[in-house]
DODRENTI-143016 format. One record per residue (C-alpha): residue in three letters; x, y, z. Coordinates in steps of 0.5 Angstrom, whole numbers, plus 500, padded with zeros to 3 digits. Last residue first. Example, Ala and Ser with C-alpha at 12.3 -4.5 7.8 and 13.67 -1.06 7.14 Angstrom:
2
SER527498514;ALA525491516;
***
This chain:
882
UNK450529500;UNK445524502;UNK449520508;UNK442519513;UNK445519519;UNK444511523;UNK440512530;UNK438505529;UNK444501530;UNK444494531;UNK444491525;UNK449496523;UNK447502519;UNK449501511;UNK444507506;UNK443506500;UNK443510493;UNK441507487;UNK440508479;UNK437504474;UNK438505467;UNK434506460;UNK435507453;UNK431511451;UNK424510445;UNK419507451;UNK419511456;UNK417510462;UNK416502461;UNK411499466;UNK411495472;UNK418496474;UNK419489475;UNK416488468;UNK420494465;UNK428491466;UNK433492471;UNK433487476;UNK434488483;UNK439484487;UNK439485495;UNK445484500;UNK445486508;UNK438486508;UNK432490513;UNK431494507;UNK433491499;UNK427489495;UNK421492497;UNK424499497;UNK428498491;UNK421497489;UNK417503492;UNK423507491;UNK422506484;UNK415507483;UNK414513480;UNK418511473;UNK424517471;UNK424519464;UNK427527464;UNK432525470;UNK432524477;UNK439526479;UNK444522483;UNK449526487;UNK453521492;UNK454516487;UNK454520480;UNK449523476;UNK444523472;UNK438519472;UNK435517466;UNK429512467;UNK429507473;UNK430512479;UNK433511486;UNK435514492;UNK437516499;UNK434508501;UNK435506508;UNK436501513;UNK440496508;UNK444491513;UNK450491517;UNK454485520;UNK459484514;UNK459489510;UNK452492506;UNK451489499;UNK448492493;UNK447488486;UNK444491480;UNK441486475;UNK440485468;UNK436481465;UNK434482458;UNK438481455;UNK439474456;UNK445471452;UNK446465449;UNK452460447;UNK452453443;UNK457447446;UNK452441446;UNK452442453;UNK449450453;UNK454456455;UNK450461460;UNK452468459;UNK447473462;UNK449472469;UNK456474466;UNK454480466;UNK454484460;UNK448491461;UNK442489457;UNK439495462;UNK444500464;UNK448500471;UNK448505476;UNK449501484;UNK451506490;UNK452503497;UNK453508503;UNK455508510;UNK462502509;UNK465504516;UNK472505518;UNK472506526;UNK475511530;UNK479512536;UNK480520538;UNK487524538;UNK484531541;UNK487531549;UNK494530544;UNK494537543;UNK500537537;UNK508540539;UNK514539534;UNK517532535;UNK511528538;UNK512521542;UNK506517543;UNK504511548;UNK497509548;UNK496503553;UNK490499553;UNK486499559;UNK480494558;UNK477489553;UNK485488550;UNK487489543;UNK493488539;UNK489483535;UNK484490533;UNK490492528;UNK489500530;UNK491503523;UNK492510523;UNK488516520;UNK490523518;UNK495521511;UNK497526507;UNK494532511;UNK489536506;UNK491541501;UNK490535495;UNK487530499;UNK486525491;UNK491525484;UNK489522478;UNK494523473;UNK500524477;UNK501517477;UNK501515471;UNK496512467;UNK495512459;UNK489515456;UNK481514459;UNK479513466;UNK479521467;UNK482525472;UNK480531474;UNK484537478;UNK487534484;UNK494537481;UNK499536487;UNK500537495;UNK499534500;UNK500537508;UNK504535513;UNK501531519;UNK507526520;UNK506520524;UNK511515524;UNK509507525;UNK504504529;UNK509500533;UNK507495538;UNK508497546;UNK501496548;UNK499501542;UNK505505540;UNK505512536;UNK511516533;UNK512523532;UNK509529527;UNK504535528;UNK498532532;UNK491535531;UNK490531526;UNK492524528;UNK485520528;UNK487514531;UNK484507527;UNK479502528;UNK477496523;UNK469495524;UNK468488529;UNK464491534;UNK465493542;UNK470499543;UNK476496546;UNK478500552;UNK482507553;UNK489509556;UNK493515556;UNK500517554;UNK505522552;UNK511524550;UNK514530549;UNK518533544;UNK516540542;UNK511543546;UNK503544547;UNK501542553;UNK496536554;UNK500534560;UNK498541563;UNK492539564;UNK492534568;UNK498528570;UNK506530569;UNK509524568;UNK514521573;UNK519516570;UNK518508571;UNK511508570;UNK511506562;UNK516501563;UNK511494563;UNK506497558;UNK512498554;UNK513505550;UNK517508555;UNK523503554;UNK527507557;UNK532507552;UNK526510548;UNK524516552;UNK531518553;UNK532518545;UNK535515539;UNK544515539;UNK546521542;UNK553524539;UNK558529541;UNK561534537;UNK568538535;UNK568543531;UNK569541524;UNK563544522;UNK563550527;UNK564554521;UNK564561524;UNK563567520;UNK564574520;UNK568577525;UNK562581529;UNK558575528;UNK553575522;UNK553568519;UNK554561524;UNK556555519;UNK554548519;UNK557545513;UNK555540514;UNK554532513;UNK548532518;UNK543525517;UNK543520511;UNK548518506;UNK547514500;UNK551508499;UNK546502500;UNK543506495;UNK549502490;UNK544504484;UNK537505486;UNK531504490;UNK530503498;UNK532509500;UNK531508509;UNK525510513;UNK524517515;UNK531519518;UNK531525524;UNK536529526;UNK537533533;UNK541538533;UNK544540539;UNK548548539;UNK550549547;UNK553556549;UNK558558552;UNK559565554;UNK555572552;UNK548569549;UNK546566543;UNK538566540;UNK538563533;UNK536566526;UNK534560521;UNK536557516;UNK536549515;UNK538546509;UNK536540505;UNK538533501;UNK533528501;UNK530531494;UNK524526491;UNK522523497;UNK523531501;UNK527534506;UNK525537512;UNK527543516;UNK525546523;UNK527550528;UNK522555524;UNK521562527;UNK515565532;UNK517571536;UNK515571542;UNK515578545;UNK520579552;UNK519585556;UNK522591558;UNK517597561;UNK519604561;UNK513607565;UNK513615564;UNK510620568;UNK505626568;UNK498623566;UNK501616565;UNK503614559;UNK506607557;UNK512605553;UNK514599552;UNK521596551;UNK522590547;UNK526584549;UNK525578543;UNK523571546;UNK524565540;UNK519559539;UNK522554533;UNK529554536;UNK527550541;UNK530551548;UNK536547551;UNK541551550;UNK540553542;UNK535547539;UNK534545532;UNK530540529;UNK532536523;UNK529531518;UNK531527512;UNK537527510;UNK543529507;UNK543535512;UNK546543511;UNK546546517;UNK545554517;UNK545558523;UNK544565523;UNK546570528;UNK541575532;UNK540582529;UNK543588534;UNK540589540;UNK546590545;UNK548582544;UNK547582536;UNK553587536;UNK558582540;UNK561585545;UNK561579550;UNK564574547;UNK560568544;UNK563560545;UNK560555541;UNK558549543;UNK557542540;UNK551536540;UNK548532533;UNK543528536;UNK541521533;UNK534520532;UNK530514526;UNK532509532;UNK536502531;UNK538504524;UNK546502525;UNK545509529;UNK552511528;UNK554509521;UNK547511520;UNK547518522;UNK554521517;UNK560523522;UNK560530523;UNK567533525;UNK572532530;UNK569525534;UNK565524541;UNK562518543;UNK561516550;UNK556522551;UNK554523559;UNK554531559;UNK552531551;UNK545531552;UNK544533559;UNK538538559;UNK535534553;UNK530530557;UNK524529553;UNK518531557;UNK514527560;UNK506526559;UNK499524561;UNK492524559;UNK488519564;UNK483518559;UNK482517552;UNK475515551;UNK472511546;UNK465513542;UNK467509537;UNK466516532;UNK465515524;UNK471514519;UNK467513512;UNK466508508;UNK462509501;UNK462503496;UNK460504489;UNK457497486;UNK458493480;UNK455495472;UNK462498470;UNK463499463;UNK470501461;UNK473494461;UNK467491458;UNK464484460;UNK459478457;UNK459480450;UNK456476446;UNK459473439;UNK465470439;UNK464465444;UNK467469450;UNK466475448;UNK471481452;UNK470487450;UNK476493450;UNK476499453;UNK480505451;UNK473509448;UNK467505449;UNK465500443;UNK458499439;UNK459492437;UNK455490430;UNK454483428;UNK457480421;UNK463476425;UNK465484427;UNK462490425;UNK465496430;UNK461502431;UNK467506436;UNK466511442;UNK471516441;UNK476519447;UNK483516449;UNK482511442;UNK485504444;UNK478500442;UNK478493442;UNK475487442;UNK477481445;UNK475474442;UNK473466444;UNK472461440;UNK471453440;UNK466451435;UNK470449430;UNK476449434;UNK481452437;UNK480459436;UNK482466439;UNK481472437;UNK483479438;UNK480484434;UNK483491434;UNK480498433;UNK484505433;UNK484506425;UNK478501425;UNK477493426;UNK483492424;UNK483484425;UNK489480429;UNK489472430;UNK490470437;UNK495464438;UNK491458440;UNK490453447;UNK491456452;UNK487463449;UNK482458448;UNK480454454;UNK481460458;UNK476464455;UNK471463461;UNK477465465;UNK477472462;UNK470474463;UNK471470471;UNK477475472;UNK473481468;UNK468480473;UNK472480479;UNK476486477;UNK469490477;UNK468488484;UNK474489487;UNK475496484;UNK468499484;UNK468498490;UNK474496496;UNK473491499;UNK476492506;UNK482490510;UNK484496514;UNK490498508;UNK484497502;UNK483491498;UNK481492491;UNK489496492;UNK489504491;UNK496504494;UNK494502502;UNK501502503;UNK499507510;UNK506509514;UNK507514509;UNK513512505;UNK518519506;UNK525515504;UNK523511500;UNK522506506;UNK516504511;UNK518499515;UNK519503522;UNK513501526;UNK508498521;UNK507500514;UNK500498514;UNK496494508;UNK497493500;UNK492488498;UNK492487491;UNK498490490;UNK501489485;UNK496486481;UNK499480478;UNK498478471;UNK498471469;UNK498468461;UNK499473456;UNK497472449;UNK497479447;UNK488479448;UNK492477456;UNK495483456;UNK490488454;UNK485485458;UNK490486464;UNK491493461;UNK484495460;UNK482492466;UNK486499470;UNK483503465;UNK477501468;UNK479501476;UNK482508476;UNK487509478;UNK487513485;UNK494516487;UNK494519494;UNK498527494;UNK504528497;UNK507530503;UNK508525506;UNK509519501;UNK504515497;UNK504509493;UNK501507487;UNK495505484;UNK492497481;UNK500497478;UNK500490475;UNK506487477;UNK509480475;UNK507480468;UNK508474465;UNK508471458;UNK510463457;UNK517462455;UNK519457448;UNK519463444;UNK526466449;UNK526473451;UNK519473454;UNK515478450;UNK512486453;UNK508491449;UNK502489453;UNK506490459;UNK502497462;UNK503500470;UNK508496470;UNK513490472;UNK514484466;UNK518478466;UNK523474464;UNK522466465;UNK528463469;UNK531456465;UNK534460462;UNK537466463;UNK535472465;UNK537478460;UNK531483460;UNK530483467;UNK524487469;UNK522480473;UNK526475475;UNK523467475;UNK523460477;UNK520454476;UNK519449481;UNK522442483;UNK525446488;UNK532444486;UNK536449490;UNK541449483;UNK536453480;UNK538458486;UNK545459484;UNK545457477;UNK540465476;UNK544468481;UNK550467478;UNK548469471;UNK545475475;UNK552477477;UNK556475471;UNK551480467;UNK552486473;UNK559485473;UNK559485466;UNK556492466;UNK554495472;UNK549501470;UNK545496465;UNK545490470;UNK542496475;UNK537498471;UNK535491469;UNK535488477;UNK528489478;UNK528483483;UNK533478485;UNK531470485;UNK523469485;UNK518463486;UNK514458483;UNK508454484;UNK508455492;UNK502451494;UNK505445497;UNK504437494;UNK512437495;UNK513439488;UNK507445489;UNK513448494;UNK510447502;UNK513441504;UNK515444511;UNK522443511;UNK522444504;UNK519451505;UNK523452510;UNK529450506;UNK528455501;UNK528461506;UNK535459508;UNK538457501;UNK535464499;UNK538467506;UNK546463505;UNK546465498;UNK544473499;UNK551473504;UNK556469501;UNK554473494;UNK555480498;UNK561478501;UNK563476494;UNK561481488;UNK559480482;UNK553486483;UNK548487488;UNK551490493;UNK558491495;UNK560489501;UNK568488502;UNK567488510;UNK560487511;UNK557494515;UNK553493509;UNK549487511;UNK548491518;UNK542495515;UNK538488514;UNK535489507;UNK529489505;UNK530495500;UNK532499506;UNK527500509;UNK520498504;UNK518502498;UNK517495496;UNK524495494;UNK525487495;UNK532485495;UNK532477498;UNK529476492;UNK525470495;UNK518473491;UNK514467494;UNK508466488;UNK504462492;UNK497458490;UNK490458493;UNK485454497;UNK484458502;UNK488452507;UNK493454503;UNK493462503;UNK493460511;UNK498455510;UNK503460506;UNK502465512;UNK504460517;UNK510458514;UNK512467514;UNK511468520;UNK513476520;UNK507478522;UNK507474529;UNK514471529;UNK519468524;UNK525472528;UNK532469526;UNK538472530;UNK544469525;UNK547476523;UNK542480525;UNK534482524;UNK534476521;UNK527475519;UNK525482519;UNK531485515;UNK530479510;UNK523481508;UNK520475503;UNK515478497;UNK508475496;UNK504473491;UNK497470492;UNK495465486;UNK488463484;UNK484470484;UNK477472482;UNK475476487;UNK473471492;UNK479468493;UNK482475495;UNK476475500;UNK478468503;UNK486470502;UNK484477506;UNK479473511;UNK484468513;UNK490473513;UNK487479518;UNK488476525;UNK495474522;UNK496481522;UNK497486516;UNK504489512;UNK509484515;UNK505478510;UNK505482504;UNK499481500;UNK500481492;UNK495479487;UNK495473482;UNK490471476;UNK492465472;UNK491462466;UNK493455466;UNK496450462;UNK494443464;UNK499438465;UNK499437473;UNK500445473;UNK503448465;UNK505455468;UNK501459461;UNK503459452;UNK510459451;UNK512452455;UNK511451463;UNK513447469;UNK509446475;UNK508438478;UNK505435483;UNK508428486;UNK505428493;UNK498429491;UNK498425485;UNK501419490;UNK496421495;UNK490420490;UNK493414487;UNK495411494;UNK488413497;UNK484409490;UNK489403493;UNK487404500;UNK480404499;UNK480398493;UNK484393499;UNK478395504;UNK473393499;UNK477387498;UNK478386504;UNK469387506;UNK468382501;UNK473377503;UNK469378510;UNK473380516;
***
C-alpha cells in the first residue's frame, strides 16, 4: 500500500470516528422554548402508536405512513400486565416485543417518547397493571406507599435496562428522546394529600436517578418536580404553561377523537378543529404536540378495559384501527404539520408578539430578525368569518380557524380549509366461505357437582378469578315445597340479583331463564264433544341484565320457573374489561355482591344471599382449551344444521381459507349476540352486539369539542366489524372458534374486506397549499396563486376506474352528493377523465387554462370530484354514486 492510499486510508477512519462519536454521543436536553436535540431546538410533531394494539406485520407500514404525515416522534406507552403477566414471568413476544417495535420506528427514521408510567389508563385493563399487583400483601396503589413502591421500581428499572441493553436511548445513539415516569396523576395527588406529594416526588428521584441521559417528563401534574417537565393532556392545552419558566411547552396528548364503549355511540372530531387546537398551541409558544391517538388499532383478547371498551380502540385517529390513512384527517394534519415546520426557525427562536386584530381576532408573530418572520393569525368567533388588516394587507378569516403565514405575508394553510381529499372505505364481500359449521354446548348440567370452592356467602369475582377469565359462575340451591300458590298456577317467584358489575346471566335448573315454558289449557270444539288440550307456550323473558361504563352497578329482575323440591340457581357473571381510572380503582368491586332475594313465595321473601354457593372459575370450553387448533376436536361437536342452533352458551366453530389480496379483513358479527371469537387460537377479543345510542343529530367544526358533540351509528350496533390481522393467517383451514353467551346464527358471520371505494376532492382556486410557497435563496418569499391542485389518491394496488362526478364552477354539496351548480364548464368530466383513469393517484390544477376557458368570470370558482377506486384487477367495480 502506497503512502498515498495510507493517508487516504488514515482520513476515512478519522472522518468515520468523528461521525461515529457523534452518533454515539447524542445529546437531548431542553430550556423554555423546545427538546433541544444535538443543540438544535426542535419543534416536534409526535402520534401514539401502541405496540400491543397491531401486529409487527403492521409496525413498518404504520411508522413509515406516520413519517409521511409529518410526523418526528412516535410515543407509546409500556404495558406491564403484558409483560409480567406474574411475578417475575416476563413475556416480550410478538405484539408485546417492545425492542423490536422501537427498532422498527428507528429504521423508519423517527424518534421514541417510551411512556414507561408503569400506569397507563389507556381504556386498557386494569390501567396496565398486572391484576396479581393487588394481591401484594400491604399494597396500596399509587400513593406513598412501600410494596407498591417496591414494585413499580423493579419494572421501571426493568424496562430501562433493555433499553440500555439494547442502546436504544438517544444518549446511546438510540431514538427514544425522553421518557415518561407515572401518568395523569394530578387527580389522584389532590385526592391524597401528602402522601400523593411525597409519592410523586419520590417517583420523580426515582427514575432520574436511572440516568438515561434523557429527560423526563409526567403529564397532568401540575407539581413535577424539577428536572421533570410538566405537561399537558386534553382536547384543548393553549391555556396550559409548564410550572418553571425555564421548562419547554409540551402537550403530551392531543385528543384526535375518542374512544368508544359498548353501547355508546362513536366520536368523530372533526380534523379543522382539531388543527385549531395544535395551531392554537403552537402561536402560544408550544413546542411538541402529540396526538393521542395517531393510530389507535384493535383491543385484542381481554385488554379493553374501562369497563365496556369496545375491542375496536380506532378513536378517529389519522390512521384507523385496520391501518388505513384516514381522509380528510391524515391529509389536512399533514399539511398543517409542514405549514408549522416552515415556521420553525422562528417560533424556536423569539416569544410571539400578540396584536388584536378584532374583538375575536389575534395576531401571533414571530420574528427573529430583519427578515425572518413567521405569524398565525387567528379567529376564535364559533360562527362569523373575519375581514382582518394585518401588515397592510387584507385577510379574510373563516370562523374558529386560524392562518398560518409563514413569512408574514402569505398564507400557506388555514386550519378550517380543507383542499385535502375525502376518502370512502367500505367493507365489501371476500368471497370467503365458512364451511364445516359446528358446535358444543357449554356444559352446565354438573356445575357445582365437582366444585373445590364453596363458602357462606358471596365473594366478590376478581378475588376469585385473579382475571384469568371474564366467567365466574355463582352456583346455590333452593328448596320449594310443595303447596306453594305459584305451583298451582299462581304468578311465578322473582328473582332479583344486585351485581357490582358487568354482566349476568341467570339459569334455573340448568335452562335459561331468558326463554320460560308456561302450561296453558286449550279449549277446542268438535261437533258434540270437547278436547281439553294442555300445552307448554313459550314465554319470552330477559335472563339477562348488564351494566353500563358509566353505571357498573345493576340489578337483575326477572320471574324465574322453580319447581317443588330442590332446585339449582346459577348465575353466571361475567367482567368486560377491568376499571382502569380513578382514585384506588384497584379497589372497586366486580362480580355478585348481592343481596340475592326470592319475592313472591307463599312466606314472603327468601334471601338466599347468605346461603351457601359454589363457584366455577371460567368456562368448560375454556379449560378444555377448545379455542386451540391442537384442542378443538377433543370433544364431539354437533355437525349440520343443527350447529347453527340459536341458544344460549354455545360454542361454535368452522374453517375457511385466506382470501387472495392485501385489504385489511374483518368478521361481520351482526347476526350474533355477545361472546368472544379466536382465530388459530388468537384472540380477537369480546363481541357484543348492543345498540348505540346518543344524539347524532349534527356536529359542527367550529366551538369547543367534547365528546358528545359530534356523534356517529346512532341506533346501530357499536361495534359490527372485527379485525382479522392477516399475519394470523394460513393459505387454507384457518380455524374460527367462537363462544356466544346469548343465542346468535352463526351460519350468517361472514369475512370482509375494508376497501377504499371512493375518493372526493372539493377545493377552491387560490387555495393555500404549501405547493404555492417557495422561500427564495436571498430570503424573500412568493406565492402562485394561481396553481391550485386538487389531489386524488386510490390504496395501494388500486387504480382511479371511474369518474362519478366533476365540475369546475360552483358545485354544491358534499362527497357522495355533489351537485352541479349555476357555473359549471362543459368539459369537466372530460379533463378529470384525461387525468386520472387507469392511475392510482393524479393531480388536476384548479385554474381556467386547464379548463379551456373561464365559466363564469365575476365568481369564485372551485373543483369538485368524485371517483371510484377498483383494484387493479377488478373490472366488475359497482358505481359508488349515493
Amino acid at each position: 500500500m502506497g503512502t498515498s492510499s495510507v493517508s487516504k486510508f488514515l482520513t476515512l477512519f478519522l472522518m468515520v470516528l468523528i461521525v461515529g462519536s457523534k452518533l454515539i454521543h447524542c445529546t437531548v436536553t431542553y430550556d423554555k422554548k423546545a427538546i433541544i436535540i444535538d443543540g438544535q431546538r426542535r419543534i416536534l410533531i409526535s402520534g401514539s402508536i401502541h405496540y400491543p394494539r397491531s401486529t409487527p406485520d403492521m409496525w413498518e407500514d404504520l411508522v413509515q405512513k406516520a413519517k409521511d404525515g409529518g410526523l418526528d416522534v412516535i410515543d407509546t406507552y409500556v404495558f406491564w400486565n403484558v409483560h409480567e403477566p406474574s411475578p417475575g414471568n416476563y413475556n416480550f413476544e410478538g405484539r408485546f416485543d417492545l425492542v423490536r417495535f422501537i427498532k422498527t420506528v428507528q429504521k423508519g427514521g423517527l424518534y421514541v417518547h417510551l411512556r414507561i408510567g408503569p400506569y397507563v389508563c389507556a381504556e386498557w385493563n386494569f390501567g396496565g397493571f398486572p391484576v396479581w399487583l393487588k394481591y401484594v400483601p400491604g399494597i396500596s396503589f399509587r400513593t406513598d406507599n412501600g410494596p407498591f413502591k417496591a414494585a413499580m421500581q423493579g419494572f421501571t428499572q426493568k424496562i430501562v435496562q433493555m433499553m440500555k441493553d439494547e442502546r436504544l436511548f438517544q444518549s446511546q445513539g438510540g431514538p427514544i428522546i425522553f421518557s415518561q415516569i407515572e401518568n395523569e396523576y394530578g387527580p389522584e395527588s389532590r385526592a391524597f394529600g401528602a402522601a400523593g406529594h411525597s409519592y410523586i416526588n419520590w417517583a420523580a428521584q426515582m427514575a432520574v436517578g436511572l440516568k438515561t441521559g434523557v429527560p423526563w417528563v409526567m403529564c397532568k401534574e401540575d407539581d413535577a418536580p424539577d428536572p421533570v417537565i410538566n405537561t399537558c393532556n386534553g382536547f384543548y392545552c393553549d391555556a396550559f404553561s409548564p410550572n418553571k419558566p425555564y421548562k419547554p411547552t409540551m402537550w403530551t396528548e392531543a385528543w384526535s377523537g375518542w374512544f368508544t364503549e359498548f353501547g355508546g355511540a362513536f366520536h368523530h372530531r372533526p380534523v379543522q378543529d382539531l388543527a385549531f387546537a395544535v395551531a392554537r398551541f403552537i402561536q402560544k409558544g408550544g413546542s411538541f404536540v402529540n396526538y393521542y391517538m395517531y393510530h389507535g388499532g384493535t383491543n385484542f383478547g381481554r385488554s379493553a378495559g374501562g369497563p365496556f371498551i369496545t375491542t375496536s380502540y380506532d378513536y378517529d385517529a389519522p390512521i384507523d384501527e385496520y391501518g388505513l390513512i384516514r381522509e380528510p384527517k391524515y391529509g389536512h394534519l399533514k399539511e398543517l404539520h409542514r405549514a408549522i415546520k416552515l415556521c420553525e426557525h422562528e417560533l424556536v427562536s423569539s416569544d410571539p408578539t400578540i396584536t388584536l386584530l378584532g374583538t375575536y381576532q389575534q395576531a401571533h408573530v414571530f420574528s427573529s430578525g430583519k427578515r425572518s418572520c413567521s405569524a398565525f393569525l387567528a379567529n376564535y368567533h364559533t360562527q362569523s368569518a373575519a375581514r382582518v388588516m394585518f401588515n397592510n394587507m387584507h385577510y379574510v378569516l373563516p370562523p374558529w380557524s386560524i392562518s398560518i403565514l409563514p413569512d408574514c405575508r402569505n398564507v400557506v394553510f388555514n386550519t378550517a380549509k380543507v383542499g385535502v381529499q375525502t376518502s370512502h372505505v367500505q367493507m365489501l364481500p371476500t368471497g370467503s366461505r365458512f364451511f364445516s359449521w359446528e358446535s358444543y354446548d357449554e356444559d352446565i348440567s354438573s356445575l357445582g357437582a365437582s366444585s373445590r370452592m364453596t363458602a357462606l356467602g358471596l365473594m366478590e369475582q376478581i378475588n376469585v378469578t385473579r382475571d384469568t377469565t371474564d366467567y365466574l359462575w355463582y352456583i346455590t340451591s333452593v328448596n320449594i315445597n310443595p303447596s306453594e300458590s305459584f305451583l298451582r298456577g299462581g304468578q311465578w317467584p322473582t328473582l332479583t340479583v344486585e351485581s357490582a358489575g358487568h354482566a349476568l346471566h341467570v339459569f334455573i335448573n340448568g335452562q335459561f331463564s331468558g326463554m320460560l315454558f308456561k302450561t296453558t289449557f286449550i279449549v277446542v270444539t268438535n261437533m258434540n264433544f270437547i278436547i281439553w288440550l294442555m300445552s307448554a307456550l313459550p314465554v319470552t323473558i330477559t335472563g339477562s341484565a348488564f351494566g353500563t361504563r358509566e353505571n357498573r352497578e345493576f340489578t337483575f329482575t326477572g320471574p324465574v320457573n322453580l319447581r317443588a323440591g330442590t332446585n339449582r340457581i346459577a348465575l353466571l357473571s361475567i367482567a368486560v374489561g377491568l376499571p382502569n381510572v380513578g382514585v384506588h380503582y384497584e379497589t372497586w368491586k366486580t362480580g355478585i355482591l348481592g343481596p340475592v332475594m326470592l319475592h313472591g313465595l307463599n312466606q314472603g321473601n327468601k334471601d338466599l344471599t347468605w346461603q351457601q354457593w359454589s363457584y366455577q372459575v371460567g368456562l368448560k370450553g375454556e379449560a378444555m382449551n377448545l379455542v386451540s387448533p391442537n384442542r378443538a376436536s377433543s370433544v364431539d361437536w354437533i355437525q349440520g344444521s343443527l350447529a347453527t342452533r340459536q341458544q344460549p352458551l354455545k360454542w361454535y366453530k368452522a374453517y375457511f381459507d385466506a382470501p387472495g389480496g392485501n385489504e385489511p379483513l374483518a368478521l361481520d358479527m351482526r347476526s350474533m349476540g355477545k361472546g368472544q371469537v379466536w382465530i388459530n387460537g388468537q384472540s380477537i377479543g369480546r363481541y357484543w352486539l348492543s345498540y348505540a345510542k346518543g344524539d347524532c343529530s349534527s356536529c359542527g367544526y367550529s366551538g369547543t369539542f367534547r365528546p358528545p358533540k359530534c356523534q356517529l351509528g346512532c341506533g346501530q350496533p357499536t361495534q359490527r366489524w372485527y379485525h382479522v390481522p392477516r399475519s394470523w393467517l394460513k393459505p387454507k383451514q384457518n380455524l374460527l372458534v367462537i363462544f356466544e353467551e346469548l343465542g346468535g346464527d352463526a351460519s350468517k358471520i361472514s369475512l370482509v374486506k375494508r376497501s377504499t371505494t371512493s375518493v372526493c376532492a372539493d377545493a377552491f382556486e387560490h387555495h393555500p397549499t404549501i405547493e404555492n410557497y417557495n422561500t427564495e435563496s436571498n430570503g424573500e418569499s412568493e406565492r402562485n396563486l394561481h396553481q391550485a391542485k386538487v389531489h386524488l389518491r386510490c390504496a395501494p394496488g388500486q387504480s382511479i376506474s371511474a369518474i362519478n362526478f366533476a365540475s369546475f364552477g360552483t358545485p354544491t354539496g358534499t362527497c357522495g352528493s355533489f351537485q352541479e351548480g349555476t357555473c359549471h364548464a362543459p368539459n369537466s368530466h372530460s379533463v378529470v377523465e384525461k387525468k386520472c383513469i387507469g392511475r392510482e393517484s393524479c393531480m388536476v390544477a384548479i385554474s381556467n387554462s386547464n379548463f379551456g376557458a373561464d365559466p363564469c368570470p365575476s365568481k369564485l370558482k372551485k373543483l369538485s370530484v368524485e371517483a371510484v377506486c377498483s383494484t387493479v384487477s377488478d373490472t366488475t367495480q359497482p358505481n359508488t354514486r349515493r
